[in-house]
N, C-alpha and C positions, 0 to 999 in steps of 0.2 A: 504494500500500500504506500503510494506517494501521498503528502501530505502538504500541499501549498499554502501558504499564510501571504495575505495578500493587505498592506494597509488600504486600498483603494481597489474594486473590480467593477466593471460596467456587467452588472447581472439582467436577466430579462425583465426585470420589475424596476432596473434603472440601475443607479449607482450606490454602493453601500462600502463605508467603513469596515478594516479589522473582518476580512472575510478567509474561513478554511476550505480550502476544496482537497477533495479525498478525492485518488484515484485509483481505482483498483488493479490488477496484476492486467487485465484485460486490454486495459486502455481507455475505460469508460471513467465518467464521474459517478460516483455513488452516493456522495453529501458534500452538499455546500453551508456552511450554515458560519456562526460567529468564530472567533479564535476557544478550542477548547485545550489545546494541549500542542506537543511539541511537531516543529516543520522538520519536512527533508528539504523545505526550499522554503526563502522569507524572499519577498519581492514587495516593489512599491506598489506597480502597476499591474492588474492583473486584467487580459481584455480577450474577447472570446476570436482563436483566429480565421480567418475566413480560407475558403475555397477558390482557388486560382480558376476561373471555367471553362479558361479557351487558350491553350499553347501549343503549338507547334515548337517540340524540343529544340528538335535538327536545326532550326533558322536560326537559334543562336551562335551558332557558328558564322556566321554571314554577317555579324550587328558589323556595321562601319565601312561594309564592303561595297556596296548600293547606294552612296550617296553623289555623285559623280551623274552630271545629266547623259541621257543616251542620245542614239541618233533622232528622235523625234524633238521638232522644235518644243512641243509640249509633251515634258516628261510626266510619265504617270505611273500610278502602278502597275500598269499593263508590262512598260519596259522595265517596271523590278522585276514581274513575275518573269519574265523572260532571264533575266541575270539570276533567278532561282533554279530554275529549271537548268541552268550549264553546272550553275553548283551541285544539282543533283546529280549529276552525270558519276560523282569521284565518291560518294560515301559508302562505306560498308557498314556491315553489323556492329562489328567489334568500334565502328568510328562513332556511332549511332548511337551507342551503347554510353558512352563516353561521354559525349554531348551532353544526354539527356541526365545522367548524374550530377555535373555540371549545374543543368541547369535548375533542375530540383532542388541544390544545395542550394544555390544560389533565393530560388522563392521562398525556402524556409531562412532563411537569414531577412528575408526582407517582410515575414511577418507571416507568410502563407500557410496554412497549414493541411491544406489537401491540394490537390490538383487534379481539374480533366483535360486529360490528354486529348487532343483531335488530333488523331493518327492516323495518318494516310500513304508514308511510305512504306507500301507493304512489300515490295520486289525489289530483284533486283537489278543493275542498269543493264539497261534495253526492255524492262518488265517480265522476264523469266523468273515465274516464280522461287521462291525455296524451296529446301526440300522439305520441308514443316510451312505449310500457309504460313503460319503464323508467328514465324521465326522473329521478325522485325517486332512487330506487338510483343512479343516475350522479352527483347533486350532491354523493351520502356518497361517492364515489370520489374526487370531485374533493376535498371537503373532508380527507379522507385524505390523499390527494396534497398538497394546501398544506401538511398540519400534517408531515410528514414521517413519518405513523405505520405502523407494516404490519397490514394491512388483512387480515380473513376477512370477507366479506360474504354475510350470513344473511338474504335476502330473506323476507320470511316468507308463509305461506300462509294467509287468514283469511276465515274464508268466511260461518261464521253468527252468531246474537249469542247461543246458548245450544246445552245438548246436546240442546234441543227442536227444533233445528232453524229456527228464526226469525229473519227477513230482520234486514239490518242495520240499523238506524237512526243518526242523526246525526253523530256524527262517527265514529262505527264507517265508517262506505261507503266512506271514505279508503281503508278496509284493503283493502276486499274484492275476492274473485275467484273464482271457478268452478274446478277444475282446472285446465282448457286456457286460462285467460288466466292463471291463476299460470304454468304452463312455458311458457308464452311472453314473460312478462313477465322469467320467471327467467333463460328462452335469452339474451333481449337484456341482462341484466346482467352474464351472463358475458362476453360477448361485451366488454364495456366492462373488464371483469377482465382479460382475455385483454393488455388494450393499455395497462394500466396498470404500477405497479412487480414486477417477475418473483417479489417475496415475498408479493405481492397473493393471495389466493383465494375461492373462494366457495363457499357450502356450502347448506344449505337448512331453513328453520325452520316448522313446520308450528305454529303458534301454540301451541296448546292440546286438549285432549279438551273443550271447551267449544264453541271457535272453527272447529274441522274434524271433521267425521264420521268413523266408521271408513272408509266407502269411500273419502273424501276423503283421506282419510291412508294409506290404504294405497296411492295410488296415487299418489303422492308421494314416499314411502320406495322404491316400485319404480322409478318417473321418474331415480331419484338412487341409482345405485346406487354410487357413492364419494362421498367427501367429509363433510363432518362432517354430521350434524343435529341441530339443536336447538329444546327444544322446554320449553315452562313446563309445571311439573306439582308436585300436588296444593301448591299453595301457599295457600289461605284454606278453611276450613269450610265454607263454600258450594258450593265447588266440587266440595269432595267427595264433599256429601250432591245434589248435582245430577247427579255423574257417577255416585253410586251409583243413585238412582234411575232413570236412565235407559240406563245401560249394565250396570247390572246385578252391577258389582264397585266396589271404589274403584279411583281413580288410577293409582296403582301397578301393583297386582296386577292390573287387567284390561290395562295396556300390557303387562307381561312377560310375559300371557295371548298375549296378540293378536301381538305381533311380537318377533322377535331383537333383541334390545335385545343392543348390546356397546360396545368400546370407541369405534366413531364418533358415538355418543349423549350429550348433554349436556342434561340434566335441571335441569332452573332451579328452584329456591329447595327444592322439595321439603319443605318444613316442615312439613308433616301428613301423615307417615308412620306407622305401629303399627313394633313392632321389629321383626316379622319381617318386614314390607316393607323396613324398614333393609337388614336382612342380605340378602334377595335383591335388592334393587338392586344393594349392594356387589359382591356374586359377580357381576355382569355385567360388570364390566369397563369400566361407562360411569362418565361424569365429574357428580356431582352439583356442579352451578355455581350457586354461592352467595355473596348479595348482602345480608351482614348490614347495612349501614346504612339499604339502600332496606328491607329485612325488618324492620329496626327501626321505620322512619319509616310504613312503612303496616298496622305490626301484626299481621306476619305469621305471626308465631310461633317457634321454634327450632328448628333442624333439630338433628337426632337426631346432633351429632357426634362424641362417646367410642363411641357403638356400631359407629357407618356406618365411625368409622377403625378399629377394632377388629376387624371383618370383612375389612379389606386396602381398603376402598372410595378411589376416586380423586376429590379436589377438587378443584375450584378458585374463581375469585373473579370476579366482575365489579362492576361500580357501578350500573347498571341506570338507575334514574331521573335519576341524575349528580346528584343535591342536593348532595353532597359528593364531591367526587375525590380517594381516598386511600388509597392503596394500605395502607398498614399501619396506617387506620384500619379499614381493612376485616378485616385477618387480627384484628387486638387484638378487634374489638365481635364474633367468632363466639368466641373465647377464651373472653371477659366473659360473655357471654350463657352458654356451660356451665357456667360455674363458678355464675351466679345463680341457675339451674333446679338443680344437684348441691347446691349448697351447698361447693364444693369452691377447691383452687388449684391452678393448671400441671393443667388437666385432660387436654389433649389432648397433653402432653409423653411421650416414651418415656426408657426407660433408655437412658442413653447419648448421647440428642437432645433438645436442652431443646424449650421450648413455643415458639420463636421461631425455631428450624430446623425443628421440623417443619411450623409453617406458611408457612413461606418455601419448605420443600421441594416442599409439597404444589402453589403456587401456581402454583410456575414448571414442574413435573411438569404437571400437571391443564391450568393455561392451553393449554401446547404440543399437549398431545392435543386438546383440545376446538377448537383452532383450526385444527388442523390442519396446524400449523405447525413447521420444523426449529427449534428452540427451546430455551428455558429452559435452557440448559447453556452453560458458557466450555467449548466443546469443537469439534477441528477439524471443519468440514463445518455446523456450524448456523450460523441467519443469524446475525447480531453483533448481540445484541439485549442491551445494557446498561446496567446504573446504573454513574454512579462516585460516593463518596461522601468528602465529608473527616469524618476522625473527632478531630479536635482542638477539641472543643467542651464545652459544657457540657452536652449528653446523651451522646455515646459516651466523652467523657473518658477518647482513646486506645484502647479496650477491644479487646482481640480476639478467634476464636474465637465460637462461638454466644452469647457475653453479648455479640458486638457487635448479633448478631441481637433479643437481645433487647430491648436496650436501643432500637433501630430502632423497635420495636413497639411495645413496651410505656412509653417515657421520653416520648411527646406533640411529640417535635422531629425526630424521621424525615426528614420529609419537609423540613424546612429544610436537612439534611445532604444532599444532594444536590447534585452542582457539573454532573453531566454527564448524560445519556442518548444513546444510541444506538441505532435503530432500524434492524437488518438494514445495520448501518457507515454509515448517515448520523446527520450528528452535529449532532441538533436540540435540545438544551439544551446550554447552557454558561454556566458562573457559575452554574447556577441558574435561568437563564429559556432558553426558546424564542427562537429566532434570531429568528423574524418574529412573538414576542407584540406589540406597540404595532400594526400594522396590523391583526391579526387581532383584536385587542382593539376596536379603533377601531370595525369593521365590527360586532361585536356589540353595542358599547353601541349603535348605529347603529336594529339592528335593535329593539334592547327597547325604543330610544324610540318604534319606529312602531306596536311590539305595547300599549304602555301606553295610544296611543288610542283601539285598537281595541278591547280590553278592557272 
């Protein structure tokens, strides 16, 4: 039994003094209640930690590589995706493997304390599968398992290279699959789920209305009838004007057409929305999972957030590209980004809840849905998924109450206030670093120096 003594936790009934949370050998909490007797850990801050919902490990090999205009006068993400795709051409398992350790260290150091994978390099280059489907999906379990993080695993389903229907080319063929080699390759992931940590899960990501046909995707959502799914939508003007023309609606409003969209849906970036798309997304119950930095870095647009929180709509946050890992750069740059497009300040703040609880709220709410996960709450029965933080510094300078929140987000030193993380009660940051960062670091620089020759 771990025993945490906390002078300060943000519990679900709010913030309370002198609070003990009991973990059990599991990794669950079992009692929260006042100070009764002796800690394995004394901390200032004790804050429930959220669920990462939308990463793509592999791309953090690539932060800094992409910023260089291409040959189009107007650079977009079309020519990253292009400079991703050559990147894919050079990785292997064992590089893969590496990466993704990496970068799990890395989001538990920055606060996280699960993540869902959106994993789609399932082959190998040229698309020849392995000889296990599911060989790629098992080295993100393993690399999971090293970094001590709890894991929803979103194998993803990617099948053509437009909503025209057309075969995949070059480093797309990585992804690709037919139906019946996606649930099979899916069967054999779970199957590795099944045998890894018991807060492990897996859920199922259907790429895109680009990447998978209506038949495709319908039979996919049927294949899976629990578990989360997730899935990218209407996030660049291309997209839109190709799914309008060829399915005949936009984004949005032809998926709440075409299928029960509720709370097990998690809808990635979303940023070219109309309002009343807004407001009927929000009445579904699903979780629009949103990745302002990578939205930032590939120009993706803003998503509609005073309106989509204003209808009741549920977020939450992922890092997507991993160019930067940071949790409360993430809540602060979707803040920033409304108030630039309103012209406003504390936009997404409610009476009573400044701008720094509600998107704290929203994160650790939204993550847990969309993962699937017992979560985001200092409450008996969820896994123990926690920040501890010291606030005697020159950003929280003591502060309590939601200005500690805010100051977290909004003061640029957050993430330095960090001493602890815990992941479902194992306790993989202390001081501030990752128990096993210098190996896992070692292995990465390892890796970039074989990828800088092959580049």
């Amino acid at each position: 039994m771990q025993i945490i003594q906390a002078s300060q936790a943000l519990l679900p009934d709010g913030w309370r003094a002198d609070v003990e949370v009991h973990v059990d050998a599991s990794g669950r909490i079992v009692h929260v209640g006042p100070f009764a007797g002796q800690a394995t850990a004394r901390v200032a801050l004790l804050l429930p930690a959220p669920l990462n919902l939308h990463s793509h490990a592999f791309q953090r090999a690539m932060a800094g590589l992409t910023e260089a205009r291409g040959p189009d006068a107007s650079d977009s993400f079309w020519s990253w995706r292009r400079l991703m795709y050559r990147f894919l051409d050079q990785l292997t398992p064992d590089q893969v493997e590496a990466i993704a350790s990496l970068v799990f260290m890395e989001m538990l150091e920055a606060g996280y304390g699960a993540v869902a994978e959106f994993h789609y390099l399932h082959h190998d280059v040229g698309g020849h599968p392995h000889a296990r489907l599911s060989e790629m999906s098992d080295r993100i379990v393993a690399a999971a398992t090293r970094a001590g993080i709890g894991l929803t695993l979103l194998p993803v389903h990617y099948q053509f290279g437009g909503c025209d229907g057309r075969a995949l080319a070059g480093g797309q063929q990585r992804f690709g699959n037919d139906p019946d080699r996606f649930m099979a390759l899916h069967a054999e992931a779970a199957q590795t789920i099944a045998q890894a940590s018991a807060d492990y899960a897996i859920g199922v990501a259907p790429h895109s209305l680009r990447a998978v046909g209506p038949a495709g995707l319908l039979a996919i959502v049927a294949a899976n009838p629990t578990g989360p799914i997730h899935m990218h939508l209407a996030e660049q003007l291309a997209e839109v004007d190709e799914v309008q023309a060829h399915l005949g609606a936009r984004p949005v409003a032809w998926l709440l057409a075409e299928h029960a969209v509720d709370a097990r849906w998690c809808l990635i970036h979303c940023t070219q929305m109309t309002p009343d798309e807004t407001r009927a997304l929000a009445a579904t119950g699903a979780v629009a999972g949103l990745c302002p930095l990578t939205e930032s870095s590939l120009g993706d647009g803003i998503f509609n957030g005073t309106t989509y929180l204003e209808a009741a709509g549920r977020i939450g946050f992922g890092s997507d590209s991993n160019i930067q890992i940071s949790l409360f750069e993430e809540l602060k740059t979707l803040e920033y980004s409304q108030r630039l497009r309103d012209r406003s300040r504390a936009a997404l703040a409610l009476p009573g809840r400044s701008t720094g609880r509600v998107l704290f709220d929203a994160a650790t709410a939204g993550g847990a849905q969309a993962g699937g996960r017992q979560a985001g709450q200092i409450a008996a029965g969820q896994w123990a998924d926690l920040i501890a933080l010291d606030v005697e510094n020159r950003w929280l300078c003591n502060r309590t109450g939601d200005a500690l929140l805010d100051s977290l987000i909004f003061s640029g030193g957050g993430q330095d206030c960090i001493t602890d993380v815990w992941s479902a009660g194992r306790h993989m940051v202390r001081h501030g670093h990752h128990v096993a960062r210098d190996a896992i670091m070692a292995d990465f620089v390892a890796v970039m120096r074989q990828l800088e020759t092959q580049l």
